[in-house]
C-alpha positions as CSV (number, residue, x, y, z in Angstrom):
1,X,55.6,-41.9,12.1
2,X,55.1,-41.8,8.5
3,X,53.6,-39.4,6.1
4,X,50.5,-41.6,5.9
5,X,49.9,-42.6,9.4
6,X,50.0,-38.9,9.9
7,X,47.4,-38.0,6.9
8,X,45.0,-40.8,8.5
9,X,45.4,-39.4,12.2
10,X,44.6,-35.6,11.1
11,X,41.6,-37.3,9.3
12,X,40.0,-38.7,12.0
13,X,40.3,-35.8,14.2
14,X,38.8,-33.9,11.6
15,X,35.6,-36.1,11.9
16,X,35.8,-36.5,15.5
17,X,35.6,-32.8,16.0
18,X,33.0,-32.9,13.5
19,X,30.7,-34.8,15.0
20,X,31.5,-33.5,18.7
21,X,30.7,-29.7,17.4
22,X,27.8,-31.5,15.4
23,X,26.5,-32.8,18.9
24,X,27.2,-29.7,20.7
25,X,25.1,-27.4,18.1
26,X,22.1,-29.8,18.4
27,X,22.2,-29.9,22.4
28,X,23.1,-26.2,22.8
29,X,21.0,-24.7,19.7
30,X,17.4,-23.8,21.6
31,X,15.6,-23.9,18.7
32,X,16.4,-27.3,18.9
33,X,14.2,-27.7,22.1
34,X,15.0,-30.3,25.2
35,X,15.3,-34.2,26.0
36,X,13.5,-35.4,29.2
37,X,15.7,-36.5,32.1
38,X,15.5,-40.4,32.9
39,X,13.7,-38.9,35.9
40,X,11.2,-37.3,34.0
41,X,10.8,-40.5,31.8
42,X,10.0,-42.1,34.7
43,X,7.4,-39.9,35.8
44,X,6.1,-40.5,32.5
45,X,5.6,-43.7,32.9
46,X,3.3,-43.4,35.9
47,X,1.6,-41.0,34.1
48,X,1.0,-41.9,31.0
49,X,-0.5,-45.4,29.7
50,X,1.1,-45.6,26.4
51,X,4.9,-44.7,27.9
52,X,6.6,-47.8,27.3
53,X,10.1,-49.1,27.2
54,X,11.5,-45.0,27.2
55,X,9.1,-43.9,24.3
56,X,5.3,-43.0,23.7
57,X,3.5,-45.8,21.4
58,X,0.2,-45.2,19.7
59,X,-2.8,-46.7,21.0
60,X,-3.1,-48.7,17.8
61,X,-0.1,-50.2,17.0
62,X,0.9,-48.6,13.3
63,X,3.7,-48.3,11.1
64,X,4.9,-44.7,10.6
65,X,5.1,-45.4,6.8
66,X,4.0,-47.6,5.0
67,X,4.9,-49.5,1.2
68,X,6.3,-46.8,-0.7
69,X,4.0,-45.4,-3.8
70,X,4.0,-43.0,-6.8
71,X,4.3,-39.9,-4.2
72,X,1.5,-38.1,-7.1
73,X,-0.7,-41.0,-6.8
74,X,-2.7,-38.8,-3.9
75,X,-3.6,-36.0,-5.9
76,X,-6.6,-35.2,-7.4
77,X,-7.2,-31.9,-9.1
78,X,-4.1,-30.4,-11.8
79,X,-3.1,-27.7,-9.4
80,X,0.4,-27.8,-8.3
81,X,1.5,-29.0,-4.3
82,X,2.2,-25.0,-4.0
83,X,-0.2,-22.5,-5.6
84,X,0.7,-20.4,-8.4
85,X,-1.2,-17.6,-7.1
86,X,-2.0,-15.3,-4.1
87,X,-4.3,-17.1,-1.9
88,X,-7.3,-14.4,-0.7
89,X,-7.3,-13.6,3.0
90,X,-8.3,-11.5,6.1
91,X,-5.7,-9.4,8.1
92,X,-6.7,-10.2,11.2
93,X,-8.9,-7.4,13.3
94,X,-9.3,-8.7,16.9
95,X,-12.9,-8.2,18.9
96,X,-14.0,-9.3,22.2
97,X,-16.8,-12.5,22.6
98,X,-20.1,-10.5,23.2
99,X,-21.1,-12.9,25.7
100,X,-19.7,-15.9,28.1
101,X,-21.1,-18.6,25.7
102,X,-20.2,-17.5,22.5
103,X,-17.4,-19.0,20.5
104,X,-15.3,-17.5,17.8
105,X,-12.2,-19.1,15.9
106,X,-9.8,-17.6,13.9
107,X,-7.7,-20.0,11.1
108,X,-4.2,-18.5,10.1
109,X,-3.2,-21.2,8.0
110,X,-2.1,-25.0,8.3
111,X,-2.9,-25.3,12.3
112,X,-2.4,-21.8,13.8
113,X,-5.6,-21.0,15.1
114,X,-7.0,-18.5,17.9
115,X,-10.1,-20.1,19.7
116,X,-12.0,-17.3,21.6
117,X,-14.1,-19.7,24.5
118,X,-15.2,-19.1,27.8
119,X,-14.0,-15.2,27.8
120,X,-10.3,-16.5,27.1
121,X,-8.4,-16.0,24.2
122,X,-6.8,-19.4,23.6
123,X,-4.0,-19.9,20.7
124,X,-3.0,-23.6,19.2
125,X,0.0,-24.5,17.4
126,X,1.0,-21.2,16.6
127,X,3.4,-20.5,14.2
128,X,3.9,-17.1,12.0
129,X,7.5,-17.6,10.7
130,X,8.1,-18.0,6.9
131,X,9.9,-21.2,7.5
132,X,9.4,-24.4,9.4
133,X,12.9,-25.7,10.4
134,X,15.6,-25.2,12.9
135,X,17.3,-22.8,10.9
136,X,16.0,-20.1,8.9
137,X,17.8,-21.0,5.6
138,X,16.5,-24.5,5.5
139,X,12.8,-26.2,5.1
140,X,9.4,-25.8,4.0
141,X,9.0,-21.8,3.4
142,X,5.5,-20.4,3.9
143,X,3.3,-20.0,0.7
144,X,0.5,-17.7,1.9
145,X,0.6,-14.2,3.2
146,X,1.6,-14.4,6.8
147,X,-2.6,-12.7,8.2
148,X,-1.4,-12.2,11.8
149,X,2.0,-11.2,13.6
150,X,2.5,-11.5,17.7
151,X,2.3,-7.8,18.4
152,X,-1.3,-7.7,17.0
153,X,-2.6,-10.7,18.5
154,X,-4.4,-9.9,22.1
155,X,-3.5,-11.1,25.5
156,X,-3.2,-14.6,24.8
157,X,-4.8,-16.6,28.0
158,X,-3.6,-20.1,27.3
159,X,-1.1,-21.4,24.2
160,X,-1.7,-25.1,23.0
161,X,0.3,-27.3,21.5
162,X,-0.2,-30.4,20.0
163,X,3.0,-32.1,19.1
164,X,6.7,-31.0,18.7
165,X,7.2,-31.0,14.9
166,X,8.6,-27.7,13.8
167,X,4.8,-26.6,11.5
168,X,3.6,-27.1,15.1
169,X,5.9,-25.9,17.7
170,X,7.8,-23.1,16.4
171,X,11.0,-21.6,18.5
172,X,10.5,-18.1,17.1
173,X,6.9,-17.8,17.9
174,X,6.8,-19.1,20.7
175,X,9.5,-17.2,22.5
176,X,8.0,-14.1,21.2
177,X,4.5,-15.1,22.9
178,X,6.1,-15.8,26.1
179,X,5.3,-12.2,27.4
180,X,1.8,-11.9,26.7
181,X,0.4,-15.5,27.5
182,X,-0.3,-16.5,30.6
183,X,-0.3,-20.1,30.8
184,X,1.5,-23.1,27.6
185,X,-0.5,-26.2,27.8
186,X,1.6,-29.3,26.4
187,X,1.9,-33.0,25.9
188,X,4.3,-34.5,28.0
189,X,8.0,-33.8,27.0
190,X,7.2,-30.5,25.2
191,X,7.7,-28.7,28.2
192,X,11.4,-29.3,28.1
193,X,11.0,-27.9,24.7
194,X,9.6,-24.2,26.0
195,X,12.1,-24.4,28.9
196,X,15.1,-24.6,26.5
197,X,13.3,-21.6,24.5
198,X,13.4,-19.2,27.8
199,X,9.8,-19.8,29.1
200,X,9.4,-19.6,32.5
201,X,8.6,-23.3,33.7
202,X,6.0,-21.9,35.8
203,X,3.7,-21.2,33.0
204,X,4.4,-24.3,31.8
205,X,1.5,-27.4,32.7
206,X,2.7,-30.8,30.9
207,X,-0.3,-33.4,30.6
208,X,-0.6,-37.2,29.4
209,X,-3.3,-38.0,27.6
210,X,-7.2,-38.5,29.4
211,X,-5.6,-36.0,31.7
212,X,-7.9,-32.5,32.5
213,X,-6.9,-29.3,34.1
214,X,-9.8,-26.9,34.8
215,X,-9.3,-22.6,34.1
216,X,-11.5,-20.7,35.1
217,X,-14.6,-22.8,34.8
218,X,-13.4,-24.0,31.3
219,X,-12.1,-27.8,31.3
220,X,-9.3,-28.4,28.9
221,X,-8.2,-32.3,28.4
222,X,-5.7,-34.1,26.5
223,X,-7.0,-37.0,24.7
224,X,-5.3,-39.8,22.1
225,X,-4.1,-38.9,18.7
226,X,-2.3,-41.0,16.1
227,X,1.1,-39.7,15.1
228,X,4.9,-39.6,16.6
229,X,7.4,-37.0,17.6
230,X,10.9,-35.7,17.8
231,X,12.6,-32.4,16.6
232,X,16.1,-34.4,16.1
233,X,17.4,-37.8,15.8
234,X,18.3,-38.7,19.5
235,X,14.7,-37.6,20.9
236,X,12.2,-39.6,18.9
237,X,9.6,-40.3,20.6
238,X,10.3,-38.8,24.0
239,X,7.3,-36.1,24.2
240,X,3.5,-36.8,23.5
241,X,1.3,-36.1,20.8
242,X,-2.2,-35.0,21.7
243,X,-5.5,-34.0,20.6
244,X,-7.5,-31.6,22.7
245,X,-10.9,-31.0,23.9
246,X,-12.1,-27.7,25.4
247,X,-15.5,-28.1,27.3
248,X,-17.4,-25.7,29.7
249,X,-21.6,-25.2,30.6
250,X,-21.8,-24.2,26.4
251,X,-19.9,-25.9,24.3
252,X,-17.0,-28.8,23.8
253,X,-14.7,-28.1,20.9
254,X,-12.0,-30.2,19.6
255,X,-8.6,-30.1,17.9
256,X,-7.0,-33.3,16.3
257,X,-4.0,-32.3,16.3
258,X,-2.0,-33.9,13.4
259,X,-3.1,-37.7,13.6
260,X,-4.0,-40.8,11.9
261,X,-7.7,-42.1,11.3
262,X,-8.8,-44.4,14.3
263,X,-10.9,-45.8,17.0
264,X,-10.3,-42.7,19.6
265,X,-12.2,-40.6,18.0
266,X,-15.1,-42.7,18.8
267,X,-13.6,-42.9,22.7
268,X,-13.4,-39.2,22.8
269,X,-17.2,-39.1,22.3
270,X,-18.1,-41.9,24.4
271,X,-16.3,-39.6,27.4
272,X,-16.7,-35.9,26.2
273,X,-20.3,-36.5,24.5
274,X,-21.0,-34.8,21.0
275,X,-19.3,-31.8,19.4
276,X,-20.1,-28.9,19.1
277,X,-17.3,-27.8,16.8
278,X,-14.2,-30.1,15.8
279,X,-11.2,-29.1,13.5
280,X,-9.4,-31.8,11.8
281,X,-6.2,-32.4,10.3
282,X,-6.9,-33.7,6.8
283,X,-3.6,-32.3,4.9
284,X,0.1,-33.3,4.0
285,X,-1.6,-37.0,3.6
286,X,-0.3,-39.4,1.7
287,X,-0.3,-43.3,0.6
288,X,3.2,-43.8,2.1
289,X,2.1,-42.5,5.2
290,X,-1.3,-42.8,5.4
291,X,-1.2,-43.7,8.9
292,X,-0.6,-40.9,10.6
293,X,-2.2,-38.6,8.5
294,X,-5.7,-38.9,7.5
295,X,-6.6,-38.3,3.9
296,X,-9.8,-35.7,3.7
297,X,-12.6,-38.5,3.8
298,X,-11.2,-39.8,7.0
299,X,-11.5,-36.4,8.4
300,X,-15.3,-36.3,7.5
301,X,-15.9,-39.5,9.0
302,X,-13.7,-39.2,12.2
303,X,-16.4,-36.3,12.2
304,X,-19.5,-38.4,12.1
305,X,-17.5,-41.1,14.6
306,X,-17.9,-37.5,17.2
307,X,-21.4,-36.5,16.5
308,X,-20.0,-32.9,15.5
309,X,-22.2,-29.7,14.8
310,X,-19.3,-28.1,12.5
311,X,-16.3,-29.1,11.4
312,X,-13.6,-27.5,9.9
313,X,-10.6,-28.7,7.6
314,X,-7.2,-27.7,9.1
315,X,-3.4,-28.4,7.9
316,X,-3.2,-26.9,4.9
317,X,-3.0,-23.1,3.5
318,X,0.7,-22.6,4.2
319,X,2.9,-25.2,4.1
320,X,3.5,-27.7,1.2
321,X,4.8,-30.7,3.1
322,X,3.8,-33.6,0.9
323,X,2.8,-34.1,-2.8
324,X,-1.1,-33.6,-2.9
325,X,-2.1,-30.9,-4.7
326,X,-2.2,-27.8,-2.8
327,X,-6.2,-27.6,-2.9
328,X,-7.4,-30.9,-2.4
329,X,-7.7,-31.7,1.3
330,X,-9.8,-28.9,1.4
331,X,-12.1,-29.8,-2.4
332,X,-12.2,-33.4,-0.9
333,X,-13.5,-32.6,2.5
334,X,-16.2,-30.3,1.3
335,X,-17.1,-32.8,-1.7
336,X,-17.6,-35.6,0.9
337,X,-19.2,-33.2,4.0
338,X,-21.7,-32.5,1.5
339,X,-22.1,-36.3,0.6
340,X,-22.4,-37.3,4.3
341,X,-24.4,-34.2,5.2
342,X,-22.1,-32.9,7.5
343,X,-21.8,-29.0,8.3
344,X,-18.8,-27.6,8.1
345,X,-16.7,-24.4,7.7
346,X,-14.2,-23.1,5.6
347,X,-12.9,-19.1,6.5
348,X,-10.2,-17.5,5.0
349,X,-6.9,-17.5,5.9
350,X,-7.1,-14.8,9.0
351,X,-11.0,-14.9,9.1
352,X,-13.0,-14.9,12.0
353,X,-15.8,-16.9,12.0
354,X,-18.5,-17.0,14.6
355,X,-20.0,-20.6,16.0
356,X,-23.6,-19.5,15.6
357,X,-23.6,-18.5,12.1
358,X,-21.5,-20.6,10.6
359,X,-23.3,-21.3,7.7
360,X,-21.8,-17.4,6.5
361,X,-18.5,-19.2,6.2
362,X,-18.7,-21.9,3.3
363,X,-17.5,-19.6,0.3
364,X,-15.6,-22.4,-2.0
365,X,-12.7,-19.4,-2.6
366,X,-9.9,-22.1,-3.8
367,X,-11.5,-23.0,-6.9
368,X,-10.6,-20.3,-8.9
369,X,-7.1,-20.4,-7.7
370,X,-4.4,-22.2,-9.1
């Protein structure tokens, strides 16, 4: 065998132990999460109405992206994507609901929030690392001072999640919760996801969308959203993405998780009736994928489509993840609530604000920072 024959064959085993230890780190490496067995796909697809073909599918057939633009051409104010400076906040102080029908919600930044309901403490897409990614070297690193840590937090009752992206369902967070919540609520798929962490399955309840569980007397549904998922290359697609509506004798709140402007907010309505309180994802738009993230108008209207009492901006105040400035999803929304004459809310980062006087949480504290 010649000199070169042998310099080509030590290449090639170079790359294909490469890519076998590349394969092996992404289907041992928990924060990674878990694919669905072809069982569980096809339990899926009984269950779930837009599982087609080994992947879930909008309701509305969209592209994920769409012509590619300026990536500035969204912004509108001459702040940066990232502020310059410290953005004001709460550290957050827990207290109890003084009664079964009052409702308090607590915004951490981008769409971490605690939703105190029905005398349960209930905690969506938590996530309190510096860093979205993986790794803790790599990705989008957290701009705003971190209001809340897990030992602080109370007894959580339920944890939601709305999709699998990593500003959404975070391996470190979550593990960390697993000893004080009581029950993870997920789209379908994500509960691989939490297994691979080391949560026990039996706290785990996976649900398809127009699908309701009932706790305690509180109803909890998964409804449409507009969006996609995957925390690698070889699982895209395989879990849900979901919105969620929480609905007992008082009140029916809803979260949009991260989504697209369509027609289901109108279908939500139709089956939940109005809103009491909604929070929408209006943040890390953009033209190139307008899609599947609604620019801040979109929000206020998708509010109007629900009939909702207050409405609150979510998905921004932590993470820069596209190119709009960092203030405008929340300056738009306002701008355009108060055009429309929609009520709304906007707390500090680790504020809580109470449902009935909502009105005490309006201060416009970004303007002043750059």
């Amino acid at each position: 065998m010649n000199r070169v024959v042998k310099v080509i064959l030590i290449i090639f085993g170079v790359i294909i132990l490469l890519i076998v230890s590349i394969i092996l780190f992404v289907l041992l490496y928990k924060p990674f999460g878990g694919i669905p067995s072809d069982k569980e796909l096809e339990e899926y697809s009984k269950r779930a109405i837009n599982f087609k073909n080994g992947e879930f599918h909008n309701e509305e057939d969209v592209a994920l992206y769409t012509n590619w633009t300026d990536p500035y051409k969204d912004r509108t104010s001459k702040k940066r994507s990232t502020p310059t400076d410290e953005l004001p906040y709460k550290k957050f102080s827990y207290s109890e609901l003084d009664n079964l029908n009052d409702v308090k919600v607590t915004w951490f930044g981008h769409s971490s929030i605690l939703l105190q309901m029905h005398n349960m403490n209930i905690l969506i897409d938590p996530v309190f690392s510096n860093i979205t990614s993986p790794v803790s070297f790599i990705g989008p690193k957290r701009y705003s001072e971190n209001t809340v840590d897990v030992e602080s937090l109370p007894n959580i009752d339920i944890v939601i999640l709305t999709h699998d992206h990593y500003d959404h369902t975070d391996y470190k967070t979550l593990k960390s919760l697993e000893k004080k919540t009581t029950k993870f609520i997920v789209p379908l798929g994500i509960d691989k996801d939490l297994i691979k962490f080391g949560i026990k399955e039996d706290k785990i309840k996976n649900m398809a969308w127009w699908e309701e569980t009932n706790i305690n007397g509180l109803t909890i549904a998964s409804t449409p959203a507009i969006h996609y998922s995957g925390r690698m290359i070889i699982d895209k697609n395989k879990s849900l993405w979901s919105s969620w509506i929480f609905k007992d004798e008082y009140h029916t709140i809803y979260e949009s998780g991260d989504t697209g402007y369509g027609s289901h907010f109108k279908k939500i309505k139709e089956k939940y009736g109005d809103i009491d309180f909604a929070m929408f994802d209006c943040a890390q738009y953009s033209e190139n994928w307008h899609n599947i993230h609604m620019f801040p108008e979109e929000a206020v209207e998708a509010s109007i489509d629900m009939n909702a009492s207050v409405s609150m901006p979510i998905h921004y105040g932590a993470f820069n993840l596209s190119t709009h400035s960092w203030d405008d999803p929340v300056s738009r929304f306002t701008m355009y609530a108060k055009e429309k004459n929609v009520n709304y809310v906007t707390p500090l980062l680790g504020e809580t604000i109470s449902l009935v006087e909502y009105k005490n949480y309006q201060n416009e504290w970004w303007i002043d920072i750059k």
